[in-house]
C-alpha positions in Angstrom: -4.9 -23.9 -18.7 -2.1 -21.7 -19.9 -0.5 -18.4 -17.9 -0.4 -15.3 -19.5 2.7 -13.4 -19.3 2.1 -9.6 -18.6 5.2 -7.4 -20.0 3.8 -4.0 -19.2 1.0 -3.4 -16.5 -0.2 0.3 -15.4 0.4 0.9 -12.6 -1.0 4.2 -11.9 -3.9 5.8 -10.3 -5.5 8.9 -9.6 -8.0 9.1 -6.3 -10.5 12.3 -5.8 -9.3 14.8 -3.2 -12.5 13.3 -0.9 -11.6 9.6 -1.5 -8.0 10.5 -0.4 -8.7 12.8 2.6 -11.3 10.0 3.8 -8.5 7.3 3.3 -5.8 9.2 5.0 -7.9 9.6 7.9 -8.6 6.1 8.0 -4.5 4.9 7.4 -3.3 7.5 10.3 -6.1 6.4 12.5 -4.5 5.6 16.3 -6.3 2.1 16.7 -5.3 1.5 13.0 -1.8 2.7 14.0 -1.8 0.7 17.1 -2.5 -3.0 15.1 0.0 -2.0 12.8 2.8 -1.7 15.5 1.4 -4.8 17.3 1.5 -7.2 14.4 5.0 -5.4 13.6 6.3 -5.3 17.2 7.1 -1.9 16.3 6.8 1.1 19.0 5.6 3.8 17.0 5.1 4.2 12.8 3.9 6.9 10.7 1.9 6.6 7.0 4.0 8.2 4.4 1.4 9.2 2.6 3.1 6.7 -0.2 0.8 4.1 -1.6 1.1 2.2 -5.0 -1.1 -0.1 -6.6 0.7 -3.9 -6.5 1.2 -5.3 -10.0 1.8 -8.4 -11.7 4.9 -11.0 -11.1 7.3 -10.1 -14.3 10.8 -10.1 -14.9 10.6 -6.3 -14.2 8.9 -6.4 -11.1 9.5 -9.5 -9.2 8.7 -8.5 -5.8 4.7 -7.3 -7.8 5.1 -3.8 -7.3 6.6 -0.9 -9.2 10.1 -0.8 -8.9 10.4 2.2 -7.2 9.0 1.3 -4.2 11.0 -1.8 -3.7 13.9 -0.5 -2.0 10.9 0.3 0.9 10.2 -3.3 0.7 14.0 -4.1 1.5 14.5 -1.9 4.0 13.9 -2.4 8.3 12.5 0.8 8.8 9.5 0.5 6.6 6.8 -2.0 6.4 3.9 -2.5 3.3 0.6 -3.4 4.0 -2.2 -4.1 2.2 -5.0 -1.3 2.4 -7.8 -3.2 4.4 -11.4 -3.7 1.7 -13.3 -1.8 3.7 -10.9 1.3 4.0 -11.6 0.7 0.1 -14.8 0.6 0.4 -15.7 3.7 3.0 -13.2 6.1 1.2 -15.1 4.8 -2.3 -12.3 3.7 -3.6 -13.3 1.2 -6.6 -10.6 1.3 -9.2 -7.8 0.3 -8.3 -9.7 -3.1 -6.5 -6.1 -3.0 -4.4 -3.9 -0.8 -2.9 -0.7 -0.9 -0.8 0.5 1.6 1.7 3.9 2.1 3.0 4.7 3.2 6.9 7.8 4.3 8.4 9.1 3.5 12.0 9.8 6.0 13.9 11.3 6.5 17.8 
């Protein structure tokens, strides 16, 4: 079994106005919200409304995801998670399988 190096993934996405306004909802929800900031031990965080699709290990993006959301990755004030399945799945979201989105602490 060989690996198979991947130079140049797409990374982008578009989602449907619905898909995103049912996702959004979802992401900002206050339970939601609350499990973030517990598994964080955060107070209080707010979505960004930034979310990328993560991308393969390469020698241009060794942290897998674009490059221009790595200094969000680096930083104490933000924190990435992984867009739960079945937020996927209710906001009919099939393509991309994965998404990422990025929340800000706040005071």
């Amino acid at each position: 079994m060989s690996l198979k190096i991947v130079s140049n993934f797409d990374s982008s996405f578009t989602l449907t106005p619905e898909s995103k306004e049912t996702l959004f909802q979802l992401l900002t929800n206050q339970s939601f919200l609350r499990q973030i900031c517990q598994s964080s031990q955060w107070v209080n965080i707010e979505f960004t409304q930034l979310l990328f699709q993560p991308v393969p290990y390469s020698l241009n993006t060794p942290k897998g995801m674009p490059s221009e959301f790595e200094k969000y990755q680096e930083s104490d004030d933000y924190i990435i998670i992984n867009v739960p399945p079945n937020f996927m799945f209710n906001a009919k979201i099939f393509k991309p399988s994965r998404l990422c989105a990025i929340y800000r602490k706040t005071a």
